[in-house]
MARSE-244220 format. One record per residue: residue in one letter; x, y, z of N, C-alpha, C, O in turn. Coordinates in steps of 0.001 Angstrom, whole numbers, plus 500000, padded with zeros to 6 digits. Layout:
<nukes>
aXYZXYZXYZXYZ;...
</nukes>
This chain:
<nukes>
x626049485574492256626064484489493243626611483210492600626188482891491489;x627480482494493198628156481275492768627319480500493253626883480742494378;x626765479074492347625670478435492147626760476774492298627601476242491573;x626181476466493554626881475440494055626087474118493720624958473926494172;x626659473327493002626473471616492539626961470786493296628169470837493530;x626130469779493889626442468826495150626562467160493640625578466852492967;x627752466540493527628012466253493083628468464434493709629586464393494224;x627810463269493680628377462241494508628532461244493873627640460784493159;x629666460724494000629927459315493145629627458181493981630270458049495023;x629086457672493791629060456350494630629516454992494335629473454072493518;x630376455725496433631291454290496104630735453302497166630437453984498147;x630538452346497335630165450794498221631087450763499294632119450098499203;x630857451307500124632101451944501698632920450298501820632245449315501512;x634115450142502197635026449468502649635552449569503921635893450749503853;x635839449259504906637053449123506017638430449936505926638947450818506611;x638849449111504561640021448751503803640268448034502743639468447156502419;x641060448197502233641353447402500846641145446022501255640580445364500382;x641417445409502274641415444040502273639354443681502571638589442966501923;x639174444312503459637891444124503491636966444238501863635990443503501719;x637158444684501336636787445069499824637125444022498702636437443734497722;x638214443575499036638511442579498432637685441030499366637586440031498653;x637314440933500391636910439584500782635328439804500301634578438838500165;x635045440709500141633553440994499925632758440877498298631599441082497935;x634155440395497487633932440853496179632829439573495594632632438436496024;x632270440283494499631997441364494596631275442697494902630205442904494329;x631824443715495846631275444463496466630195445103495756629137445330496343;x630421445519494133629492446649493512627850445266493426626925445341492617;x627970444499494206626509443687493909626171443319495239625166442654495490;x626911443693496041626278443812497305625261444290498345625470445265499067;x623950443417498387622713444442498513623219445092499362623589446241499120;x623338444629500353623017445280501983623736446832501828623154447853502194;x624941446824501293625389447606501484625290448880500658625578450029500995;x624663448270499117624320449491498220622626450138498612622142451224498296;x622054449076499353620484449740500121621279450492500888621342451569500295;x622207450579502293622403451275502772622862453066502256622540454210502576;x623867452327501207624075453522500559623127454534499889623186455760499982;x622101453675499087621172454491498508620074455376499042619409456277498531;x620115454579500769618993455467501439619769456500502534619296457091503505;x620974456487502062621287457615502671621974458843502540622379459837503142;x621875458073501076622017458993499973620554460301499670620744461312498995;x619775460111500046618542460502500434618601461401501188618047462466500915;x619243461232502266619211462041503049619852463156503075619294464187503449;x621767463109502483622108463868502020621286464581500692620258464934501270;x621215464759500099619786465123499337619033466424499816618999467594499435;x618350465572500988617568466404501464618445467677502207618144468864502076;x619315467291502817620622468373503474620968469933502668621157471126502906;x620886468881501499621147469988500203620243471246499936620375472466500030;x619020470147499465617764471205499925617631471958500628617451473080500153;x617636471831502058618156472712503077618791473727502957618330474747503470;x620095473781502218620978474435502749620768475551501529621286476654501701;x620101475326500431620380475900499622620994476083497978620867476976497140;x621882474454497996622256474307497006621991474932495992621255475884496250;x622314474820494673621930475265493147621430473865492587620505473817491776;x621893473052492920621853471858492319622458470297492956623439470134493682;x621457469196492381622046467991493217622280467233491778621786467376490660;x623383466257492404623733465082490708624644464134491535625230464090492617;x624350463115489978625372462146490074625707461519488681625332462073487648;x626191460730488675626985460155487477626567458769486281625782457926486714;x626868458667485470626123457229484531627456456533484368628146457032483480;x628104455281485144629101454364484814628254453215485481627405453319486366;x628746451993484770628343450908484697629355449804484842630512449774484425;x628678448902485520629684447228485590631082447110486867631895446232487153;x630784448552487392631431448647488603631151447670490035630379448012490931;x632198446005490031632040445198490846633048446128491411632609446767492367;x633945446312491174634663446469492744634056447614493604634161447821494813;x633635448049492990632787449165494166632638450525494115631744451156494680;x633717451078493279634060452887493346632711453548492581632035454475493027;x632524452927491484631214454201490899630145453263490629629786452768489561;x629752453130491689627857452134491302626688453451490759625769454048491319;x627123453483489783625988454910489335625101454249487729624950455067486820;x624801453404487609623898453056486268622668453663486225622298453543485057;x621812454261486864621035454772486638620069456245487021618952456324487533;x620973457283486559620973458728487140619477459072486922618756459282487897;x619123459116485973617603459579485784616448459206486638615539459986486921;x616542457763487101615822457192488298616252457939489413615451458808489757;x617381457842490138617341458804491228617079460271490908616537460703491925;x617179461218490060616884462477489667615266462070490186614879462549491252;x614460461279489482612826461281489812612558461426491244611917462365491716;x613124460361491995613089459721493033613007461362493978612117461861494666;x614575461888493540614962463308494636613760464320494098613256464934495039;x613452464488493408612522465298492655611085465199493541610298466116493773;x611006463856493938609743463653494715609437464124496466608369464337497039;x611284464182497127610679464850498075611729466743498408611603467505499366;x612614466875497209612719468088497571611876469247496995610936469089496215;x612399470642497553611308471443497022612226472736496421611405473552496002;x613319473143496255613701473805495820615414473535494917615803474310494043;x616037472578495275617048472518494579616844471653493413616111470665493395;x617763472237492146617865471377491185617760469914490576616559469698490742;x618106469156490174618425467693489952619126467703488705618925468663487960;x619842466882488384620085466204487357621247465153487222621323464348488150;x622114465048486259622887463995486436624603464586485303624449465281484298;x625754464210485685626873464828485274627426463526484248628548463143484582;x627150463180483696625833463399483168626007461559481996626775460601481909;x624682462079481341624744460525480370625622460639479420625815461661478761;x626253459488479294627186459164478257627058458650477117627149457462476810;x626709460103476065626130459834474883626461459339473969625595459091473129;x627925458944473688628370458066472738627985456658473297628393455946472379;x627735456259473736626485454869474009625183455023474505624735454362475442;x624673455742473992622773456235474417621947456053472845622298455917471673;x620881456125473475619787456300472526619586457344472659619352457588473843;x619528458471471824619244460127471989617794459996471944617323460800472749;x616886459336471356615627459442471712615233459631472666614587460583473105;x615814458131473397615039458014474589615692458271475792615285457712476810;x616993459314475846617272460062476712616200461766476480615570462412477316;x616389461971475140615421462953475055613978463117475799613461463963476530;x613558461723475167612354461521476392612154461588477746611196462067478353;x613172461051478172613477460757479689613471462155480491612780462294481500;x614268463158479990615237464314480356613879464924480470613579465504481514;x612868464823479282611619465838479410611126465446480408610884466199481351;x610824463937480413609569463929481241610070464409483066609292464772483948;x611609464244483175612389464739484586612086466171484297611803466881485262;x612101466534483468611465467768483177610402468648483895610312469636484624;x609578467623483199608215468218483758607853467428485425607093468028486185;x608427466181485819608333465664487075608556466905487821607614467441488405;x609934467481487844610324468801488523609729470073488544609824470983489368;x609030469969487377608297471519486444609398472198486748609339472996487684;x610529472035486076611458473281485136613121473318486624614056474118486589;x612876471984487892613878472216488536614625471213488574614777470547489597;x615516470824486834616069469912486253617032470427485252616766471449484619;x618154469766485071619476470224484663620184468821483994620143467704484512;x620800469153482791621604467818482121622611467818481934622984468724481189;x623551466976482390624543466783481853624750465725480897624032464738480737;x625998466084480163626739464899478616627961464576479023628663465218479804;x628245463438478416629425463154478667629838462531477777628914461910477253;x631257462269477062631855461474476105631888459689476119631769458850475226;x632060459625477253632691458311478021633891458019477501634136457893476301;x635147457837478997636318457502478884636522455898479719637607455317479745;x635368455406480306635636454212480526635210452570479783634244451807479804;x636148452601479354636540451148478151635435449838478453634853449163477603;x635356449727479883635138448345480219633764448287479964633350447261479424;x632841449324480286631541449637479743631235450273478521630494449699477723;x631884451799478179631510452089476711631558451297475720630612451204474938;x632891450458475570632883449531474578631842448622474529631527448130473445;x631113448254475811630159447231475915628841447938475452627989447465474700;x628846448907475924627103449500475741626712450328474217625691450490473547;x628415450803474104628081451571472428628518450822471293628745451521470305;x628717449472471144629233448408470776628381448640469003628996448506467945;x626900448997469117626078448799468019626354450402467280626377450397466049;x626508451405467803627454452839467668628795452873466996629287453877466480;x629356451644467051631365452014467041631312452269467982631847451220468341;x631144452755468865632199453273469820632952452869470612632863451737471086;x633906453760470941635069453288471888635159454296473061634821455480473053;x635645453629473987635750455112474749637190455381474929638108454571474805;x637278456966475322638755457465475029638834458429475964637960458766476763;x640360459030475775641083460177476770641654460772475427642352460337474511;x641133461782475684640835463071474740642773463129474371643387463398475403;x643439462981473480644532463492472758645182464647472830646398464750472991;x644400465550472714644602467158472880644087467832474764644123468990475181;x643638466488475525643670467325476817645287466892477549645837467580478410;x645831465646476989647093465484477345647902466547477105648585467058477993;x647882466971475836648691468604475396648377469709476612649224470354477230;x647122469744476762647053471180477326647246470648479123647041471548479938;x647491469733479494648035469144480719648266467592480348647433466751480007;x649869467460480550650409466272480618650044465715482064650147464488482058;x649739466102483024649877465425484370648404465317484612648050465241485789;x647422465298483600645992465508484195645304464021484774645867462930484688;x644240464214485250644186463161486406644070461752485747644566460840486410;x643258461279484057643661460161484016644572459849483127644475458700482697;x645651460662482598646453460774481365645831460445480031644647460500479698;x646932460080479319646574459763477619647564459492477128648636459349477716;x647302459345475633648421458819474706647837459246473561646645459196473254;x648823459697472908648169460352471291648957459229470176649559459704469214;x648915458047470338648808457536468838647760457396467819646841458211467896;x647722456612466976646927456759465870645567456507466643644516457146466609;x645919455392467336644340454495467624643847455128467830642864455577467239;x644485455535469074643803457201470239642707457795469659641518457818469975;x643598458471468367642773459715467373641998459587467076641025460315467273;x642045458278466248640684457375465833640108457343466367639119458040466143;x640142456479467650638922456118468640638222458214469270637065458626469190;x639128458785469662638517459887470073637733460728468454636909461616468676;x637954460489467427637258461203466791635959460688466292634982461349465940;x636145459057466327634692458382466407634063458699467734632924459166467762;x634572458527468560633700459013469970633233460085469838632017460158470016;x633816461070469558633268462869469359632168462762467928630943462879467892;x632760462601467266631573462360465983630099462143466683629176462955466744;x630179460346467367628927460055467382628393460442468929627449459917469518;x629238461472469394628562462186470728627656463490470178626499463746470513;x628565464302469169627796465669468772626627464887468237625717464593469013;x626580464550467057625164463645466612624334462887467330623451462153466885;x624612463062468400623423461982469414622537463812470051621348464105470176;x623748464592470287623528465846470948622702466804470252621980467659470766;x622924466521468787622043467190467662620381466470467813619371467174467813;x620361465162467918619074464962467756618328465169469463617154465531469531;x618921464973470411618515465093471312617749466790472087616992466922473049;x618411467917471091618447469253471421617212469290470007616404470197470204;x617015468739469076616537468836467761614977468060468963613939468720468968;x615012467129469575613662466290470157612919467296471073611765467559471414;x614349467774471321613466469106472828612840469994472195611712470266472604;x613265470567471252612574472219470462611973471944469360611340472949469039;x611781470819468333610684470894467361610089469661467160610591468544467282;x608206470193466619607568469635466976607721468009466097607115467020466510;x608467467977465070609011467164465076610523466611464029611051467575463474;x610950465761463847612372466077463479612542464976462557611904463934462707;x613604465194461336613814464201460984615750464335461031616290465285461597;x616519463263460368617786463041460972618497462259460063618085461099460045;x619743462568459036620026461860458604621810461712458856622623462212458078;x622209460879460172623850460923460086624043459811459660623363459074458945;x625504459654460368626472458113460098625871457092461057625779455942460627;x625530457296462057625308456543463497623547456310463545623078455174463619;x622799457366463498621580457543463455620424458168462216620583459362461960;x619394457508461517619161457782460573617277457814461519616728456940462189;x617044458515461325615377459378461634614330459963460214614516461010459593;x613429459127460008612798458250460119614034456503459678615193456704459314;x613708455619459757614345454578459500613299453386458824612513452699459477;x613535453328457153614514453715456693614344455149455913613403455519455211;x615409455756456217615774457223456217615222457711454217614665458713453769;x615565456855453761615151457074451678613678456854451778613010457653451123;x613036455969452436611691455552452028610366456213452912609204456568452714;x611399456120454059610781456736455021609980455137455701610173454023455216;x609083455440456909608350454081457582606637453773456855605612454349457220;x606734452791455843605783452952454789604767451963455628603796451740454906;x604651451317456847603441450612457008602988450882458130602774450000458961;x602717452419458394602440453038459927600453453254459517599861454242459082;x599991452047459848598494452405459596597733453179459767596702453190459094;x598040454312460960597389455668460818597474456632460044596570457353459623;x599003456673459761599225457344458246597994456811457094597160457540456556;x598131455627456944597745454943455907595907455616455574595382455919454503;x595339455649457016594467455700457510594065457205457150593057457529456523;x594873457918457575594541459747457325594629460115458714594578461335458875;x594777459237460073594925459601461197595967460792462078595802461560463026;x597342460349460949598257460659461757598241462211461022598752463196461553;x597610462223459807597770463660458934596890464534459804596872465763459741;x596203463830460578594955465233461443595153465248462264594737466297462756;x595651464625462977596011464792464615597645465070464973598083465869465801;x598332464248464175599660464516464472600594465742464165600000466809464013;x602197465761464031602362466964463705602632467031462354602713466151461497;x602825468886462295603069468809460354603884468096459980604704467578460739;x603835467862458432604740467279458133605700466048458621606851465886458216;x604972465145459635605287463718459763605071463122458516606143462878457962;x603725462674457626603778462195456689603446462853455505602787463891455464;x604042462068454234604055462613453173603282462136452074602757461049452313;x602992462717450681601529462541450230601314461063450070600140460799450330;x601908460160449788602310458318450027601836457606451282601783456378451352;x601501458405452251601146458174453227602410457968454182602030457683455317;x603814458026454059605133457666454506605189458365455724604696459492455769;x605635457944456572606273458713457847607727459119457158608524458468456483;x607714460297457568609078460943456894609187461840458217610186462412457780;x609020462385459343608934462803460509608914462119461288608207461135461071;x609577462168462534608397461836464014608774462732464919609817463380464825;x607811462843466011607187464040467111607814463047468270607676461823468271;x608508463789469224609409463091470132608689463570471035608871464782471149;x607618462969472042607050463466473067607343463142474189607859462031474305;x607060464252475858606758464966475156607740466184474950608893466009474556;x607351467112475165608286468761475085608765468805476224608141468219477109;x610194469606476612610476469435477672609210470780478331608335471303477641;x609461471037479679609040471976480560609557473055480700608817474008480943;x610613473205480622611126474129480370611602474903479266612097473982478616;x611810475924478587611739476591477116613081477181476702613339477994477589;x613965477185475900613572475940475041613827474252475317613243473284474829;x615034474333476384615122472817477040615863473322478352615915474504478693;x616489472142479111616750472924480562618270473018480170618713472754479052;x618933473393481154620641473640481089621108472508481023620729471495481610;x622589472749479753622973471678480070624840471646479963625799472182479408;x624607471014480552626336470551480965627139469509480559626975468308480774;x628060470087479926629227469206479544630248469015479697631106469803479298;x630682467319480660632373467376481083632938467297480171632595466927479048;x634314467799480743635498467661480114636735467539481068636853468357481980;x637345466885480949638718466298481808640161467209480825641347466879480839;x639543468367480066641114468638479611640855469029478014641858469400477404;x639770468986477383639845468712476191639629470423475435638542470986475571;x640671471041474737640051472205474075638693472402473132638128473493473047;x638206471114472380637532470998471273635821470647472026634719470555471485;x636219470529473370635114470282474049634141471436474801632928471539474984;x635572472422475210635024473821475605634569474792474755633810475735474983;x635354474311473319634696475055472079633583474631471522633047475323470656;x633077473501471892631535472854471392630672473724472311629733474455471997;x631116473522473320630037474076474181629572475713474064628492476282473914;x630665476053474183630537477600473665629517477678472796628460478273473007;x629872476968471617629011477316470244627676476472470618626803476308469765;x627581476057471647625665475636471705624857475881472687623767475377472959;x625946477338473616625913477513474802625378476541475776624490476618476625;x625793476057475584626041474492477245627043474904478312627819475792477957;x627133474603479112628017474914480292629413473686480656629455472614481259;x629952474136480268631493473096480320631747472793481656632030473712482423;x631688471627482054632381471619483579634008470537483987634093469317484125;x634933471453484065636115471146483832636721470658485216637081471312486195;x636716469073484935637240468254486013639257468436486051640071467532485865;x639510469774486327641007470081486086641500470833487120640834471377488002;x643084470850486938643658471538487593643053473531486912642529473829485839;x643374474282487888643293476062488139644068475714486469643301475185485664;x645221475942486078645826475991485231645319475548483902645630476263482950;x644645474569483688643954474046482558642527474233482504641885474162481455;x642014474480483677640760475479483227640777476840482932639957477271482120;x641669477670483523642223478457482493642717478794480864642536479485479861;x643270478011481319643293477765479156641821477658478291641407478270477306;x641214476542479172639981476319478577638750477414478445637924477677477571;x639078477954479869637963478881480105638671480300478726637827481025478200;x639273480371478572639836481300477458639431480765476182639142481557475285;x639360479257475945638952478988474544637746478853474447637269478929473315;x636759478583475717635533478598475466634821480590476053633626480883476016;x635627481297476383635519483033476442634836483058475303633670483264474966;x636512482626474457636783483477472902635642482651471923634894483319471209;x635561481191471937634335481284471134633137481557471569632355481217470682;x632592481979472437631435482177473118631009483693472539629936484057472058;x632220484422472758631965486022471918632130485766470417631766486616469605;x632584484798470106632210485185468402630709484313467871630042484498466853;x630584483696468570629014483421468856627967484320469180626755484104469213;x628513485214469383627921486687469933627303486836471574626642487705472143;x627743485842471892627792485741473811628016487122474115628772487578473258;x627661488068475037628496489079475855628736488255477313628496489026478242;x629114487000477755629145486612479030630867487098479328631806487416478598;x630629486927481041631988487850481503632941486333481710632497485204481919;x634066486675481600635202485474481905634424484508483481633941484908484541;x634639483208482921633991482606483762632557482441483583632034481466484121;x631892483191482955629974483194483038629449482084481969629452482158480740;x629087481241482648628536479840482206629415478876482298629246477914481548;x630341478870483037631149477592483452631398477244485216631025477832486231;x631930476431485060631574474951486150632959474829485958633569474831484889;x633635474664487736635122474377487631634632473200489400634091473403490487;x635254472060488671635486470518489790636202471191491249637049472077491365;x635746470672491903636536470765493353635744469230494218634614468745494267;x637328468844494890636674467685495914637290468206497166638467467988497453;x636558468829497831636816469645499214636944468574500586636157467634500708;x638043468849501594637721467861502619638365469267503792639492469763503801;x637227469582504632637043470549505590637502469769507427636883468909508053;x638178470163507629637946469696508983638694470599509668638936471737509268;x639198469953511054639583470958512584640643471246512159640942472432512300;x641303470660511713642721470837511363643163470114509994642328469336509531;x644270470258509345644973470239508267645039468753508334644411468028507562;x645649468418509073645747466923509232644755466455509749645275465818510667;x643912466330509820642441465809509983642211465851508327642328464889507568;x641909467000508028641670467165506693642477465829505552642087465144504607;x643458465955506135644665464402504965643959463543505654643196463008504850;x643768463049506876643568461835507219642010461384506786641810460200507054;x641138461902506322640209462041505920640091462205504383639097461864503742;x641013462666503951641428462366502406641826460992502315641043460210501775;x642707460656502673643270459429503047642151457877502936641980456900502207;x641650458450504107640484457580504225639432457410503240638936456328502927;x639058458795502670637135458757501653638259458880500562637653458867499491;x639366458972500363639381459056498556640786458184498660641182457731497587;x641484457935499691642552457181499137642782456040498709643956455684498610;x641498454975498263641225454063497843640720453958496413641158453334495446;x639743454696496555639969455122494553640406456061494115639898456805493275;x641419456144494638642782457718493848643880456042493356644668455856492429;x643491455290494289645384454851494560644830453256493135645604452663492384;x643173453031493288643063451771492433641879452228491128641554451590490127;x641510453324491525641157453520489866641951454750489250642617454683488217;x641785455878490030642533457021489093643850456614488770644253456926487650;x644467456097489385646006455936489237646189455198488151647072455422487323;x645122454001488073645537453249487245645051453059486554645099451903486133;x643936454340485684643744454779484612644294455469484156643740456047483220;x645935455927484549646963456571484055647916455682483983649024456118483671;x647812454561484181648883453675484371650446453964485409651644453723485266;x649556454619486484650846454585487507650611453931488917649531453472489290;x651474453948489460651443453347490416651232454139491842651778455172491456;x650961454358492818650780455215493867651207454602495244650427453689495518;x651780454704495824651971453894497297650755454325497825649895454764497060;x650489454237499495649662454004501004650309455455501478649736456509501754;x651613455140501470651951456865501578652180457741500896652759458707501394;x651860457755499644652098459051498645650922459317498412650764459846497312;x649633459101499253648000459783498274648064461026498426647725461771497507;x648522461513499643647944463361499979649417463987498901649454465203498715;x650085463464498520650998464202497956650647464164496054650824464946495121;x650128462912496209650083462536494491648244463270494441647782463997493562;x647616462811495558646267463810494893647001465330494890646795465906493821;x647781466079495810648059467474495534648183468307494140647893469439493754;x648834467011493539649588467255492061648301467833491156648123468846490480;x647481466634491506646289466975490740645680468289490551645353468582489401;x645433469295491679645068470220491588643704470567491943643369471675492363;x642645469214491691641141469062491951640647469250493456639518469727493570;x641295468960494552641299468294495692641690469920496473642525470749496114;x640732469959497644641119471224498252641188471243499808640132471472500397;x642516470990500663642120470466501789642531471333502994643354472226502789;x641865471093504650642288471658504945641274472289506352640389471476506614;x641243473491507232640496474110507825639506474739507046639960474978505928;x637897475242507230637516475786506571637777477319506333636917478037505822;x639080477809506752639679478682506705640572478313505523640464479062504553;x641309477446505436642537477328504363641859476877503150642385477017502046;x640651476313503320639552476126501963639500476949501492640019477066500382;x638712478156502219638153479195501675639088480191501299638659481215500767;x640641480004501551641733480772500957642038480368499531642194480979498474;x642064478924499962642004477961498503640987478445497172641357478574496005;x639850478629497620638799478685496567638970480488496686638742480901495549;x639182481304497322639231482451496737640312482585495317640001482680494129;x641925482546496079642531482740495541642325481773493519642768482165492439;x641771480934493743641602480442492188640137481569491800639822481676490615;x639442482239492724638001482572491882638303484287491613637525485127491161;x639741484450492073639892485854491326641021485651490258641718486638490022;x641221484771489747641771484466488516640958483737487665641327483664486493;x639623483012488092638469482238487207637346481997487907636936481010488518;x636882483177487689635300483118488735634429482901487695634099483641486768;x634030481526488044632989480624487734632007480923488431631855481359489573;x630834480406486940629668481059487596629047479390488488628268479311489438;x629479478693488022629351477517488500630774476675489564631924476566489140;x630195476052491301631424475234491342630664473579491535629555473621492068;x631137472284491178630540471932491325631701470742492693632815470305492406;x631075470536493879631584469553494941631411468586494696630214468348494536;x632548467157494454632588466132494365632822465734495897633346466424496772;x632290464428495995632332463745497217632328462175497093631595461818496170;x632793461383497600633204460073497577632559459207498455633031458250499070;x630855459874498437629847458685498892629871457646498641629869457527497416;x629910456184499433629696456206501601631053456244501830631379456453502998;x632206456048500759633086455785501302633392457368502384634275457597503210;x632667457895502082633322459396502932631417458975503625630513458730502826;x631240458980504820629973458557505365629106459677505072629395460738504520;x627920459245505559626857460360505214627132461945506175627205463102505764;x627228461410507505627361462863508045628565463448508167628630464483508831;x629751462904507554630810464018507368631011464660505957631752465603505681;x629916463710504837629490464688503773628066465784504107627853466885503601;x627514465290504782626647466773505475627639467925506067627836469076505678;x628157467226507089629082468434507547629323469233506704628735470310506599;x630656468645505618631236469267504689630921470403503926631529471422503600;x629478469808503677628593470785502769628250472286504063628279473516504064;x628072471621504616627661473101505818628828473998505857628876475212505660;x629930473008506204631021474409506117631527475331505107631930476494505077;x631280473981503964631327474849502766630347476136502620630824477254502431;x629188475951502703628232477047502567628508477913503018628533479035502512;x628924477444504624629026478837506011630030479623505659630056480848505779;x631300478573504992632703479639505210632991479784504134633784480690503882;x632353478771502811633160479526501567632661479968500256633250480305499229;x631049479848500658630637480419499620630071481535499511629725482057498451;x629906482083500872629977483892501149631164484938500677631192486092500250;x632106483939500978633331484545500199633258484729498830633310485854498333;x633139483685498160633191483719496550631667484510495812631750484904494649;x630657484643496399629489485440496874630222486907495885630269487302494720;x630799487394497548631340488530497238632165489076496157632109490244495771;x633134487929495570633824488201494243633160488300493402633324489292492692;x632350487575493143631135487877492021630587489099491710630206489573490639;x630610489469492682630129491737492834631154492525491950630693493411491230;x632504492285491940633284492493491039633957491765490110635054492272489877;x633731490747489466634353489705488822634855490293487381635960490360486843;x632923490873486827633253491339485662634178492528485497634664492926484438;x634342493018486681635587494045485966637175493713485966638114494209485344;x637108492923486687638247492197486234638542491247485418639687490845485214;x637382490763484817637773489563484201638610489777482597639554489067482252;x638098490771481850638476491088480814639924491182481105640512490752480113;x640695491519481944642177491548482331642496489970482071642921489394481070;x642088489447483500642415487857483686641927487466482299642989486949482644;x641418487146481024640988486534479972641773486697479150641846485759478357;x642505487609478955643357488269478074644948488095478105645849488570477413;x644916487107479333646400487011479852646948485641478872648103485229478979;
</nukes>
């Protein structure tokens, strides 16, 4: 069964560009982000309903003009947690090259146990400048567009550039993402941890250890706490990251990638679930590099099994309903952020042609959808898909709709491929 992720960015609905602009700035606009947030709720609950696998949203920050007001995923994860009863939660996810791995560790458990065990994580690198640089500032970090996802697609949705800086900045970003990911997976499974990188040093300071913790001092922390926190000096040379998650050994977790080979091969090797915001063509590649290391990891999973492939679906009566509705919920941040985080330019009339290029975007009758999503899921049947949607700017009940038709018409279909996937897949993997 293909395990469907309801996926929403939230954007601060507009008119039009001009309305958006008299309002600025929009991303601090109560009225309209209460509206959004409580009806965001509701879709939510829709989800529940219908069945979903899973509900999420995103961690970007400092968004005045309006497209991604998402700073705080873990609060709404609680929030949805409180009135659904069977679908997932989590968030696509935090952006760990500016986090505290502690106290996302913490957080993630205690959503953890809020849910008892119906909670899911996503990681993320961060590729947006205007905030990573601001929030991972005490880290190094920078944020970047992966070098090597430009190689494996030049046309991908926010481009790149491979000069020196690039490299730099992406290999400090990757550095101090795996090491946030090490202690954070190290907080979930033992009882307690110590840590010595470039970025993060556990206990601190890391040589002496924390010499004026008075329960130590005391004999407190040696009888009650866990082994080996302190040492015969009385030193904290440990600490116990509480509490444990709820689930054993931690819950699933997910990691984007916009293109990057070195990203599908991390994941492989820590079995995490890659979810590839790409064209059919470059998740292909990927899904082959994260196959092949997954089996020398000693995985037996079938092509496709444990991955997550992006789709932003727009269902309607007709084809052109379907564009004009593209048009409308995404042709405002295709044409003023994606575009021009590639540095191009897009006209008013080139969106349905320049999103096509992309490959992400699937439009149409829920007939020509569900032709759409077959024909890619017998060349990469994912065990995961996850639906992006362009909340309020796409309103609440034509993202309910959406989701219904999706369910009704296209995920019975892809249902059924799944019954035979694995015998084909070893073909398709090998190509």
């Amino acid at each position: 069964m293909v395990k469907v992720i309801l996926q929403l960015y939230p954007v601060i609905p507009a008119s039009s560009e001009e309305e958006r602009e008299a309002l600025r700035p929009i991303g601090r606009n109560r009225e309209r982000y209460q509206e959004t947030i409580r009806g965001w709720s509701d879709i939510i609950r829709a989800a529940d309903e219908m069945g979903l696998w899973g509900v999420s949203s995103i961690e970007h920050h400092f968004w005045s003009e309006g497209y991604e007001c998402g700073p705080c995923p873990g609060i709404l994860n609680a929030y949805w947690a409180s009135f659904t009863k069977n679908v997932r939660v989590g968030q696509m996810g935090y952006v760990m090259s500016s986090q505290n791995p502690i106290r996302v560790a913490e957080e993630t458990a205690v959503l953890d146990h809020l849910t008892q065990g119906r909670f899911f994580v996503g990681f993320a690198r961060g590729y947006q400048s205007r905030w990573t640089n601001v929030l991972g500032q005490h880290l190094g970090t920078r944020a970047t567009l992966s070098p090597s996802a430009a190689k494996v697609d030049p046309d991908h949705l926010f481009g790149s550039t491979a000069n020196q800086k690039d490299r730099n900045d992406d290999e400090t970003n990757r550095r101090i993402f795996e090491e946030e990911i090490d202690i954070v997976v190290k907080a979930w499974t033992q009882d307690s941890i110590e840590f010595n990188g470039r970025a993060w040093k556990i206990p601190y300071p890391y040589d002496t250890g924390v010499d004026d913790w008075p329960p130590a001092k005391m004999g407190i922390t040696q009888r009650f706490g866990a082994p080996g926190e302190v040492d015969a000096d009385g030193n904290i040379r440990r600490v116990s990251v509480v509490p444990a998650p709820y689930t054993r050994p931690h819950p699933p977790v997910f990691v984007a990638t916009s293109g990057s080979p070195e990203s599908a091969e991390y994941a492989a090797r820590r079995g995490f679930i890659p979810l590839y915001f790409t064209s059919l063509k470059t998740a292909l590649a990927l899904g082959r590099v994260y196959h092949s290391a997954a089996a020398e990891a000693g995985s037996g999973l079938p092509f496709g099994g444990n991955q997550a492939l992006v789709r932003m679906p727009h269902i309607a009566s007709s084809r052109t309903k379907a564009e004009e509705a593209l048009v409308r919920c995404d042709g405002d941040i295709f044409r003023n952020f994606y575009s021009a985080m590639s540095r191009k330019t897009v006209g008013p009339n080139d969106v349905v042609s320049a999103i096509a290029k992309t490959g992400l975007w699937t439009i149409g009758t829920a007939e020509e959808v569900r032709a759409q999503f077959i024909e890619e899921w017998k060349q990469f049947p994912c065990e995961y898909v996850t639906l992006i949607y362009h909340y309020a700017q796409m309103p609440k009940d034509e993202v309910i709709d959406n989701l219904e038709a999706f369910m009704r018409h296209v995920k019975p279909a892809l249902d059924e491929l799944t019954e035979y996937a694995p015998a084909m897949n070893a073909q398709t993997a090998a190509k």
